[in-house]
N, C-alpha and C positions, 0 to 999 in steps of 0.2 A: 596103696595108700593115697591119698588126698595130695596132691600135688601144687608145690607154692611157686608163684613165678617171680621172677626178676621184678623187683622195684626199679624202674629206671633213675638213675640220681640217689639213688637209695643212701644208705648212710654205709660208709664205709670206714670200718675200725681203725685207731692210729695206729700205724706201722711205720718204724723211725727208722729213716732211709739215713741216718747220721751215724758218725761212730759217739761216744759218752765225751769223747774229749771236744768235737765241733758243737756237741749241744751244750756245754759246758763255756765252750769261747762265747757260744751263741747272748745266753743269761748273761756272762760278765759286762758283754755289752748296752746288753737292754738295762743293767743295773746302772751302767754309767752315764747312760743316755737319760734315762728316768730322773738322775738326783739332779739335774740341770735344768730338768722342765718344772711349772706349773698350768692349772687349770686344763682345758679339755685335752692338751697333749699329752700330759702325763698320764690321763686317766687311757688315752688310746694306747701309750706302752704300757702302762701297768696292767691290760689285756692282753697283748702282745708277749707280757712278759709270764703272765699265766698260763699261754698256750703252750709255753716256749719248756717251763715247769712240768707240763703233763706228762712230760718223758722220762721224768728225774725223777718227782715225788709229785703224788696228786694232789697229795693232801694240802702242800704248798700251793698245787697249782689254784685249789678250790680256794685258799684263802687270801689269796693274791684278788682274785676274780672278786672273792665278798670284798677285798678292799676297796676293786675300784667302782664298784655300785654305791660302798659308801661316798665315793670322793666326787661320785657323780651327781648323788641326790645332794650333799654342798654346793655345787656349783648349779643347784636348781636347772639342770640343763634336762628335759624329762627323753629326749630321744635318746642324749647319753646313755639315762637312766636305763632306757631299754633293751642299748643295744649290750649294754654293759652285762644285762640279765639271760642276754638273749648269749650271751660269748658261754655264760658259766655252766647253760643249757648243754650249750655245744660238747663243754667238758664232761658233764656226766652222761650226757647223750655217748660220748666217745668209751664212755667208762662204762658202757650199760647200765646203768644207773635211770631206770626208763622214768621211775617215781618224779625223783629229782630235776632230770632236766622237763619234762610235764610240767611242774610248780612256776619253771623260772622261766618256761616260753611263753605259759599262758600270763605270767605277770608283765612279762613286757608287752605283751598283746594289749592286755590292761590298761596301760600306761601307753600305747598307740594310740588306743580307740580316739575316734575322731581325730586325730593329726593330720588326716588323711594319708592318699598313695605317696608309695614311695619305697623303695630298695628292701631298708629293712623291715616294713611290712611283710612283703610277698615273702623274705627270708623266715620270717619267725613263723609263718601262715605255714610254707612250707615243712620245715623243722618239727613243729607238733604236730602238724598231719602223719609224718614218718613215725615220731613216736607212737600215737593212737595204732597206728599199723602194728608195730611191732608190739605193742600191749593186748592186743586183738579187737580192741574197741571199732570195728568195721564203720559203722555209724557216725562216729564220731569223728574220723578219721574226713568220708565222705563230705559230711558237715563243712570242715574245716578247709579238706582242698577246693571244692564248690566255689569255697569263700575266696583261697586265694585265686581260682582261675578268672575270677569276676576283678580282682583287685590285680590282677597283670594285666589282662584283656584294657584295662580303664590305663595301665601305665604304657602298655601297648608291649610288651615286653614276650615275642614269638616265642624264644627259646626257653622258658620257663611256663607258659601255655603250654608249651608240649610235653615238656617234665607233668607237668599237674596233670592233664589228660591222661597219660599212661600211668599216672597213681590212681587214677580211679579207674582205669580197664583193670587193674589190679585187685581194685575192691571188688568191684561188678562181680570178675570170675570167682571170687571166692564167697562170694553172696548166692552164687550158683546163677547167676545172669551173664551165661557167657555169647548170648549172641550181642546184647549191649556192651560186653568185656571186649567180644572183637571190633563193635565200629570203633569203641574210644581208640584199642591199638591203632586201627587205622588209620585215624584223623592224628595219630599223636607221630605217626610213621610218615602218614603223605607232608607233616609239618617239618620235621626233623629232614626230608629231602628236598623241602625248599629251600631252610638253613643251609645244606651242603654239609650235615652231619650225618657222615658215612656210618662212625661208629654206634651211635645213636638207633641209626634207621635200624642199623644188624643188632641191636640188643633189642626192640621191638620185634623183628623177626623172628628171633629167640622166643621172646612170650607169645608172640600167634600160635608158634610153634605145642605150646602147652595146650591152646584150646583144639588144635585139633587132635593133641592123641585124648581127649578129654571126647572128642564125636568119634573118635576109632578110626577118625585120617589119617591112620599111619605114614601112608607113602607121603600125602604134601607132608606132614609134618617131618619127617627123614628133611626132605626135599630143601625146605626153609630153613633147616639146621644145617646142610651143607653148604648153603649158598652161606649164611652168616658165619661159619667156625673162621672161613680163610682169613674175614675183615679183621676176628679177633687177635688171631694171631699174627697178622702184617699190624696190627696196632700196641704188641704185647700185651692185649688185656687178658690177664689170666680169671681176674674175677669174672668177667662175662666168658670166658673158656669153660670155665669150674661149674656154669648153669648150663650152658651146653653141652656140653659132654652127659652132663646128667640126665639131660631131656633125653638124650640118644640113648642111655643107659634105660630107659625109662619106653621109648619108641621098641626099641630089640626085647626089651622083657615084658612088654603087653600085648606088641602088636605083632612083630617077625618072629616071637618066640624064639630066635636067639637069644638063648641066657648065657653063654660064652661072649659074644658081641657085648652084652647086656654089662655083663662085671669090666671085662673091658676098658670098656666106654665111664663107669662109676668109678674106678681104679684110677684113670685119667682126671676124673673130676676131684676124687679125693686129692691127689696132688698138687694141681692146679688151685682148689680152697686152701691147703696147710701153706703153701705159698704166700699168698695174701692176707691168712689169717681171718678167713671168712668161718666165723663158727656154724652160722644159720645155714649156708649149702655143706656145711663137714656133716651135721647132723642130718641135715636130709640124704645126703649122701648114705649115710651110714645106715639111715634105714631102710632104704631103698634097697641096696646092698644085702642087708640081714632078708630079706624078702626073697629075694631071687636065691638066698645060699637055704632057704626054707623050703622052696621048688626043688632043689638039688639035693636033699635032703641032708646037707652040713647043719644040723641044727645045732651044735657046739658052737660051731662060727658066728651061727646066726643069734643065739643067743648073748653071745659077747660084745655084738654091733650093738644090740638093741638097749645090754646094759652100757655102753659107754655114751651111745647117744641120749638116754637116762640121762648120765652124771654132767654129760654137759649141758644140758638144757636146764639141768639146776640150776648150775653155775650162774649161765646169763640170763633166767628166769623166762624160758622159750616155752610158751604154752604150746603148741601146737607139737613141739618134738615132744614133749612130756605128755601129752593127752595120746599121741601114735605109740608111744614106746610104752606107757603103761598099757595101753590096749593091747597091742601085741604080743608085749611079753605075758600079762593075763592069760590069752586066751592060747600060747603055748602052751604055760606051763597046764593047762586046762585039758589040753588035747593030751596031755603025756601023764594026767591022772594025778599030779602036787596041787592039790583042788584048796592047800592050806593060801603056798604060794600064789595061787591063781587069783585066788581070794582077795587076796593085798592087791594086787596091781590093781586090780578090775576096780576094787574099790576106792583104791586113789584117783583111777581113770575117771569114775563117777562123779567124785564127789568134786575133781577142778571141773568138768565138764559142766555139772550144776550151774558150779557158783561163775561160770564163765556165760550160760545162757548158749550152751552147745548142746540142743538135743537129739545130735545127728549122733555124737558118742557116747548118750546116754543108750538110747536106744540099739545102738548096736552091742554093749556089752552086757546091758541087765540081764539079759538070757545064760549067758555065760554063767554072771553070776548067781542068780539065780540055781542054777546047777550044780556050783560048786556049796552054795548053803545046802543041798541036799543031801549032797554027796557027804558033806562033814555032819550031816545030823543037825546045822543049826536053825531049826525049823521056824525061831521066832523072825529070824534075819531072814528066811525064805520067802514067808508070809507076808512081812511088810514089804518087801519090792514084790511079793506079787500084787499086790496091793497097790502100789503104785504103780504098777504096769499097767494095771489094770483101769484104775484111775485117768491115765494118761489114756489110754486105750477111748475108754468111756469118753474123757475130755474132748479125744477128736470126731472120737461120734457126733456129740453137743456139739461142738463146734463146725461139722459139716452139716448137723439139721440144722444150727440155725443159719448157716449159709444158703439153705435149701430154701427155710423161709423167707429168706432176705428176695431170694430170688425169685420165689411165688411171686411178694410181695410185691417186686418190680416188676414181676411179669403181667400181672392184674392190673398193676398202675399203669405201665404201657399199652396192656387191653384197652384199658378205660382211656388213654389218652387218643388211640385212635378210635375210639368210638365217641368221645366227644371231636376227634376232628372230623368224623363221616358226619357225625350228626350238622358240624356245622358248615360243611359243605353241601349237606342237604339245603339248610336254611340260606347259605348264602344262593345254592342254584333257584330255591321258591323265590326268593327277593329277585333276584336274578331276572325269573319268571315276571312277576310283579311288575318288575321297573319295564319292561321289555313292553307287557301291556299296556300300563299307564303311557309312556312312549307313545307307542301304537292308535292309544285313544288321543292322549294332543297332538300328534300331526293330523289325524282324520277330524277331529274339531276345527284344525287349523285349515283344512280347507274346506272346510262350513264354511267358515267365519269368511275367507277367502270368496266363497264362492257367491254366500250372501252378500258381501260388499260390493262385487264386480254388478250382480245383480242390481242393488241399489243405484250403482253408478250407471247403469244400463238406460234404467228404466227413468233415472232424472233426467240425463241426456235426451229420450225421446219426448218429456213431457217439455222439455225446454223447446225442441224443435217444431214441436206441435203449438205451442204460443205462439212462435213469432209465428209460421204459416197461418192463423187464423190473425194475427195485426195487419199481417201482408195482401 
């Protein structure tokens, strides 16, 4: 399967390292602290006191946060305004709620525009670039970190240059431009060990690590994931554990064909994510997993991974586990002749894949499908994707001949541009010629002209001397 790499800085889910009763002291004080303040203080705890809510009730927390946008657009304070929008982000960003925090990043962006640089700029630049990510909006995503790498480079701001750089080696590799994916790791890797961020550098080693089982460099790939595992674990980062181990999961089941290794190595990752409560590596994990118990032939197993990584990917509205898990499970149950059941996945695979502008999984299951309209007799459903198969087929035909022409068309134009530059390098060498003669004929006039005058001077000179000898 298609393999996702570590967002560096990426967004990491709340997990409330408090018991109900510390979060509980927590609130009574922000409540006490808040009814003594007014103007921009109040509005900075009544944020404070929303974040502090997301652990209790969200629904408080969201309406605390709408309070304080309101008490901020009263105090006409517009950075407030923003930053206030940019906190409420935060909260449904935290709540996967991708729609919602989307609305209230890009409103404070809104409400930056032209304020120029500054802190929370680069933050909210950041913030909906990760969303765009996590929505699958590649583009737009790109777009947006572009914009903040430009607006930290202006604040001069290293550490967040690098963050931004390895979110778009991120994009690159999944745009399938993974030699441009590696320089960005690099420039984001040689940054991070100027800073003297150890942890950093080994989470960028981790994502190299992805491009090369991506060329079949198994071994450096091994390689770069044992040097990075030790950092993780002298620093207890299990999230960056949880990608690791899966890459090795991932290097043992493509590359050394250890699929013992393989499970492993995925077994360790799965624990290391339910730890940190990282859903995005649970569900790559888990299909990862259903893949290698598919080789083994557990297809019970496998197919129980591939429905639970399903239902979570509902949950947080994970297109990329939804689009592998419907494919997969499609073209099982495909191979084992339930051509009803085959039918449904494939067909839901198709139809997000469409409307996501993913022709990489359209393309791989309409055949599938295709075979399963056959197989059930629904001939008019067969017909129209062949139809558009075929269509699609036709389309890059078109679209390669007129590539072809485009290219004639440059190519003729390039003919012609060197044969108007011979031709004019003929006319420049005749002028050439030209000037070279005229040249040639005034310096030989020039000593005419010379040689006449000396003459005249000759010839006055003896008629002068011839005078006076006849006076004398």
């Amino acid at each position: 399967m298609r393999r996702l790499l570590v967002i560096l800085v990426f967004i990491v889910l709340s997990v409330s390292t408090y018991s109900q009763q510390v979060e509980t002291q927590k609130i009574d004080s922000l409540q006490e602290v808040m009814a003594k303040q007014e103007g921009v203080e109040k509005v900075e705890t009544m944020m404070e006191y929303s974040r502090a809510l997301a652990e209790v009730s969200f629904d408080e927390c969201i309406q605390w946060g709408e309070k304080a946008i309101v008490e901020a657009t009263q105090l006409q304070n517009d950075e407030l305004v923003a930053k206030a929008f940019w906190k409420i982000g935060l909260r449904y960003l935290n709540h996967y709620e991708l729609d919602l925090a989307y609305d209230n990043f890009s409103q404070a962006l809104e409400i930056l525009d032209g304020e120029g640089v500054s802190d929370l700029l680069m933050d909210v630049l950041n913030y909906k670039g990760r969303v765009e990510l996590l929505m699958g909006e590649m583009d737009a995503a790109q777009s947006t970190f572009h914009e903040a790498l430009k607006v930290s480079e202006e604040f001069g701001d290293e550490a967040n240059c690098a963050d931004v750089i390895n979110n778009l080696a991120y994009i690159f590799f999944n745009q399938d431009e993974s030699d441009k994916s590696l320089d960005y790791f690099k420039d984001a890797r040689r940054r991070y060990m100027q800073l003297g961020d150890t942890l950093s550098t080994a989470q960028c080693d981790n994502n190299i690590s992805n491009i090369y089982v991506q060329w079949q460099q198994y071994d450096q790939a091994c390689a770069i994931l044992q040097q990075a595992i030790p950092v993780f674990v002298l620093y207890g980062d299990e999230a960056s554990l949880a990608h690791a181990y899966q890459n090795l999961g991932t290097v043992y089941a493509s590359g050394h064909v250890d699929l013992d290794s393989s499970i492993f190595y995925l077994h360790k990752s799965i624990v290391c994510a339910e730890n940190v409560g990282d859903q995005l590596t649970l569900i790559e994990d888990e299909l990862e997993l259903a893949g290698v118990l598919k080789l083994l032939n557990k297809d019970g197993e496998a197919v129980n991974l591939y429905q639970s990584a399903l239902h979570s990917s509902e949950i947080i509205g994970y297109t990329n586990g939804l689009l592998e898990a419907y494919k997969n499970l499609g073209i099982f149950y495909n191979e084992k002749g339930d051509f009803t059941t085959s039918a449904v996945y494939l067909r839901r695979c198709m139809d997000l894949a469409s409307e996501k502008g993913n022709q990489l999984y359209v393309n791989t299951v309409r055949p599938y499908l295709i075979a399963d309209y056959a197989r059930l007799g629904q001939l008019m459903e067969m017909k129209k994707e062949l139809g558009l198969m075929i269509d699609n087929y036709e389309g890059i035909i078109n679209e390669n001949n007129a590539l072809d022409e485009e290219l004639t068309k440059l190519r003729e134009h390039t003919e012609g541009l060197l044969k108007q530059y011979d031709s004019q390098n003929e006319q420049m060498e005749t002028l050439q010629s030209q000037r070279d003669h005229y040249r040639l004929a005034f310096y030989g006039l020039l000593v005419i002209v010379f040689f006449a005058l000396a003459t005249l001077i000759g010839y006055i000179i003896v008629l002068k001397k011839r005078d006076k000898i006849q006076n004398d």
